[in-house]
C-alpha positions in Angstrom: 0.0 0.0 0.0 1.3 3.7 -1.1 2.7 5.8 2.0 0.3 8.9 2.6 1.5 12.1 1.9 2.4 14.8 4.0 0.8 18.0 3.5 3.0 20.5 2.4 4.4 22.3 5.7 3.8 25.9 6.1 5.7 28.7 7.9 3.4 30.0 10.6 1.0 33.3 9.5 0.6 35.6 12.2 -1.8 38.1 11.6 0.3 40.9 13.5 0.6 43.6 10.7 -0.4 44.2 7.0 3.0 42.5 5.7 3.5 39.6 8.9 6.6 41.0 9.5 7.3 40.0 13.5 9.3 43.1 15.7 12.4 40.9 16.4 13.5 37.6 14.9 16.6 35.0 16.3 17.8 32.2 14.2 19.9 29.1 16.0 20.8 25.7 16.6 22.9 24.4 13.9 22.1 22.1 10.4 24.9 19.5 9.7 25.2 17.1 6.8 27.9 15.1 4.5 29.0 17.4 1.7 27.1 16.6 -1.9 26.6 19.3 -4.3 29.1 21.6 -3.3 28.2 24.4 -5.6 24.8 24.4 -4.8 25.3 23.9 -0.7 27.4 27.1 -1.6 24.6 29.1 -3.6 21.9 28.0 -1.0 24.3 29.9 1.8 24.7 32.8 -0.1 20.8 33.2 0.1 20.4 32.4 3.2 22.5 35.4 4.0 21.0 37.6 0.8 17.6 37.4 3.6 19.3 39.8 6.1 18.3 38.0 9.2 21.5 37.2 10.7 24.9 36.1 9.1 25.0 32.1 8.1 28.7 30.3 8.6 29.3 27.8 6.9 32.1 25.4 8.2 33.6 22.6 6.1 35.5 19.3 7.5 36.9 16.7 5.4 33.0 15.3 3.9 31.0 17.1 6.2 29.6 20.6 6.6 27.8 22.8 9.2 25.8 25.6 9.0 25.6 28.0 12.4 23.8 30.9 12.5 24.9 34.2 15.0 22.4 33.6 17.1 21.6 37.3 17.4 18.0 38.9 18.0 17.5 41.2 15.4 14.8 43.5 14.4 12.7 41.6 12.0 11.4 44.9 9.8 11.5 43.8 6.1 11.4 39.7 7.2 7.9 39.6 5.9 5.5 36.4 4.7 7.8 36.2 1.3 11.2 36.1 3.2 9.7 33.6 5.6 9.3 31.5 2.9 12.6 31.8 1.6 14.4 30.8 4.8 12.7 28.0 4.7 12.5 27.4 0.8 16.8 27.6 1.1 17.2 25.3 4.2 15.7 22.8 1.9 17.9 23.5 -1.1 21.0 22.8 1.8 19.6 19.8 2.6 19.0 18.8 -0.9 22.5 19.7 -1.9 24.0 17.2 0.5 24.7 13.4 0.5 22.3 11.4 2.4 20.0 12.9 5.2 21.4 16.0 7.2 20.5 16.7 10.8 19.1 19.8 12.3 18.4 21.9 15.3 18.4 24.9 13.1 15.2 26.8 14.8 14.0 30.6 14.6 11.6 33.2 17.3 9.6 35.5 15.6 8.3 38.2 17.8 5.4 39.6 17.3 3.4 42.3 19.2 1.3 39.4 21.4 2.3 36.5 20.1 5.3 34.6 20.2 6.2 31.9 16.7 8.6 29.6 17.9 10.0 27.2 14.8 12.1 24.1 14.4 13.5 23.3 11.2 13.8 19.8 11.7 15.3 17.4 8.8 12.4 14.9 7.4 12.6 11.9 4.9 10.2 12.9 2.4 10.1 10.4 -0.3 9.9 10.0 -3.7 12.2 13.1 -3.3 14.6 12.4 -0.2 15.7 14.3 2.9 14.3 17.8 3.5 13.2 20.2 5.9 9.7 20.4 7.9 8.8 22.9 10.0 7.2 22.5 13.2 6.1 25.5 14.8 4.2 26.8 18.3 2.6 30.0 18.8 2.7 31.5 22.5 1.7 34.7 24.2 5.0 37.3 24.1 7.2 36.9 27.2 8.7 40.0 28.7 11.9 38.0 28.2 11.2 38.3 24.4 11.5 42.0 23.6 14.8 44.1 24.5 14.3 46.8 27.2 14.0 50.2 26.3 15.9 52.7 27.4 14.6 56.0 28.7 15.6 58.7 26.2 17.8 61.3 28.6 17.0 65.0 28.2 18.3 67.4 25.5 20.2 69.6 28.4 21.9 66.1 30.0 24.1 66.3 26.5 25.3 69.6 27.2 26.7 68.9 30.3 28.0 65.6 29.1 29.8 67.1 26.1 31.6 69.9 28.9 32.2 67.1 30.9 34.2 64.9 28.1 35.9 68.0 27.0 37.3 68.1 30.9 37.8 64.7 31.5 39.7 63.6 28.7 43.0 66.1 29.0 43.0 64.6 32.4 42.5 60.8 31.4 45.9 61.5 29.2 47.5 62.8 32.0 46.8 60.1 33.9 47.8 57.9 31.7 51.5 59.1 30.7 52.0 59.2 34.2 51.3 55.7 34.9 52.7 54.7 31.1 56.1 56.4 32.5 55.9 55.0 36.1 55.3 51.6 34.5 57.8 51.8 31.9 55.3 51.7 29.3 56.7 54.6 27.4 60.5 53.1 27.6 59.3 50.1 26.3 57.8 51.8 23.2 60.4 53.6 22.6 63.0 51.5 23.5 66.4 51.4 21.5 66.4 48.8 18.4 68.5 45.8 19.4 70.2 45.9 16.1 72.0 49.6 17.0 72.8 48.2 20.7 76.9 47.6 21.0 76.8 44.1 22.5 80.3 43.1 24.5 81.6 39.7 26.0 83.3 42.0 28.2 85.8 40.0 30.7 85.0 36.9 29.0 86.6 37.9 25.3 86.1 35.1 22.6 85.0 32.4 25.4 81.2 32.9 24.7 79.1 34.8 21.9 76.5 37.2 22.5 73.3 38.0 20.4 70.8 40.6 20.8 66.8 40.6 19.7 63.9 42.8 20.5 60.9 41.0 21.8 58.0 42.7 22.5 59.2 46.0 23.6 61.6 44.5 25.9 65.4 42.4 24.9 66.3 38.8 24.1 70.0 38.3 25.0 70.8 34.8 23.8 74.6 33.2 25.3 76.1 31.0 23.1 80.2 29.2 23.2 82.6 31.1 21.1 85.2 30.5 18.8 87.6 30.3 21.9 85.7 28.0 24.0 87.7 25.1 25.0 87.0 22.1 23.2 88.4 19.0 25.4 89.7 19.3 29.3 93.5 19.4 28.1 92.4 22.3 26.0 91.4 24.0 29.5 93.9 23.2 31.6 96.4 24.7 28.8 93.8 27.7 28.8 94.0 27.5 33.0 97.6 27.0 33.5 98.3 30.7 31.0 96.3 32.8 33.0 98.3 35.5 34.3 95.5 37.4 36.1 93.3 36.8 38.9 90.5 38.4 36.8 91.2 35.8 33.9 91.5 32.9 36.1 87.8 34.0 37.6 86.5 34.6 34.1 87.8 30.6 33.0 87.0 29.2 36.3 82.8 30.7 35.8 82.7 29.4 32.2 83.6 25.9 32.9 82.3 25.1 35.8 79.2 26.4 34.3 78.5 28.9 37.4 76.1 32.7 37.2 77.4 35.7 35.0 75.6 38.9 34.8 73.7 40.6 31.7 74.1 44.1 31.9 72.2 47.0 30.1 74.6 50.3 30.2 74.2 53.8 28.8 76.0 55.7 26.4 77.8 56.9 30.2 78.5 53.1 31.3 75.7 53.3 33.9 74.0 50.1 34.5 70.3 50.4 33.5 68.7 47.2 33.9 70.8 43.7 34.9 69.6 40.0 34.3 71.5 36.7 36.3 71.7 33.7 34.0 73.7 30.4 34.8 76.1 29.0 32.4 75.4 25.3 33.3 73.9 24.1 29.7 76.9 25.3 27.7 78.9 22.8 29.1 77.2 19.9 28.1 76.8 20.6 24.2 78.5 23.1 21.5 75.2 23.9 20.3 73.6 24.9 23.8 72.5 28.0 24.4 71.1 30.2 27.6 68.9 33.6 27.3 68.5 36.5 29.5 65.9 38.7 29.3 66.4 42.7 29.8 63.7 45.3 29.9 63.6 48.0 27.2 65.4 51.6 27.6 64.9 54.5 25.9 69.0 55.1 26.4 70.1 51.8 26.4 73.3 51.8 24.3 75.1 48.7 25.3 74.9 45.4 26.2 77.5 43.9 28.3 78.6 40.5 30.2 79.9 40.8 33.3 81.0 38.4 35.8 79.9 40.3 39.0 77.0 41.6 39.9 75.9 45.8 39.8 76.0 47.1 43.5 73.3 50.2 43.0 74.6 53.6 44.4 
């Protein structure tokens, strides 16, 4: 026996206003499907968003697609008895444009000025002609919940005052705000001196290690690598240890390879410390490609940076 048919669904009429249009409208829930036609899913999107409701995404992974609406309450001026129709006339060309049945929780909330049309576009098997859309819509009485409140308009004198009030308000709002942007070091960091025209110095350490200097976001990236003198076996540094004719060179060799702290230094054009990082030596000693970093904040007169094997005592 031949399956009965189902009466061609309709979008719900409300009788709210010579074109049906409701006050507000919100669209949800999502559509999903495996990808078919993928020309036409495309063409059926574009529509959908041609209608002005809300904005349709359309997401894509490997075979399968997804369709989300904003989810935004809109005023629904212009989404009148024709456009209703569309909506629901392109859901169906999305669902005929895919593979196979698609799923849905796609519905929409038409506000109108007593009642409330509440419709889910759910995914139906309609044969001869396959998988398609139905919807199934209630009508309720308008909750308060439903309509955004309205603000009370404020006076045409209350702009007045605001407008003398900005004009006050804002010289001292920049005030405020260079004073904390230079307390903070804000405005250093901004302005800071480009790593690339910063002298960078082994110092006491000469060709034993190999300095490199990189802005990073407003502050400096001092990376510590071996240098070309670096010791490459332990006869290499006892040869090294055994020719140093200074206390000062003996410290700098002993600090290298036993891995201990050396200081990063930031300096002025006048050799003043501005800013000073401690950083161990430990990881150079077990590879030639190691590496440590230091990180230094930025200056404004930073000219230098500068390894140093004790530490800055402040004045």
């Amino acid at each position: 026996m031949a399956e009965p048919q189902l009466p061609a669904p309709q979008l719900p009429r409300a009788e709210h206003g010579t074109n049906d249009a409701p006050r507000f409208v919100t669209v949800d829930g999502i559509l999903d499907g495996r990808l078919g036609d993928a020309a036409a899913l495309a063409r059926a999107v574009a529509a959908l968003n041609g209608l002005g409701i809300c904005s349709f995404q359309l997401d894509r992974d490997g075979g399968k697609f997804s369709l989300l609406p904003n989810n935004t309450r809109v005023p629904g001026t212009g989404f009148d008895r024709g456009k209703q129709e569309q909506l629901l006339q392109h859901l169906r060309a999305i669902a005929a444009s895919a593979r196979g049945p698609v799923e849905s929780t796609l519905r929409s909330t038409m506000v109108f000025e007593h009642d409330c049309a509440e419709t889910l576009f759910r995914a139906v098997a309609q044969p001869p002609s396959g998988p398609g859309i139905e919807p199934v819509t209630r009508v309720r009485p308008v909750r308060p919940d439903d309509v955004p409140p309205v603000l009370p308009g404020s006076p045409p004198w209350r702009s007045m005052f605001r407008r003398r009030e900005v004009a006050i308000a804002l010289p001292l709002l920049f005030l405020a705000f260079g004073l904390v942007a230079w307390q903070s070091g804000l405005v250093d960091r901004l302005l800071a001196a480009k790593a690339l025209g910063l002298q960078s110095t082994t110092g006491p350490f000469e060709d034993l290690l190999a300095l490199e200097v990189a802005n990073k976001w407003g502050n400096y990236e001092v990376t510590i690598r071996r240098g070309a003198g670096y010791p490459q076996s332990l006869a290499e540094w006892d040869v090294r240890t055994a020719g140093a004719t200074t206390e000062e060179h003996r410290l700098r060799d002993t600090v290298v390879r036993e891995g201990q702290d050396l200081y990063v230094q930031l300096r002025d054009a006048e050799e003043n410390v501005l800013a000073e990082s401690r950083v161990s030596l430990r990881p150079l000693g077990t590879s030639a490609e190691a590496k440590v970093t230091a990180g230094l904040p930025g200056r404004i007169t930073a000219r230098s940076v500068v390894l140093s094997v004790s530490r800055h005592e402040k004045k």
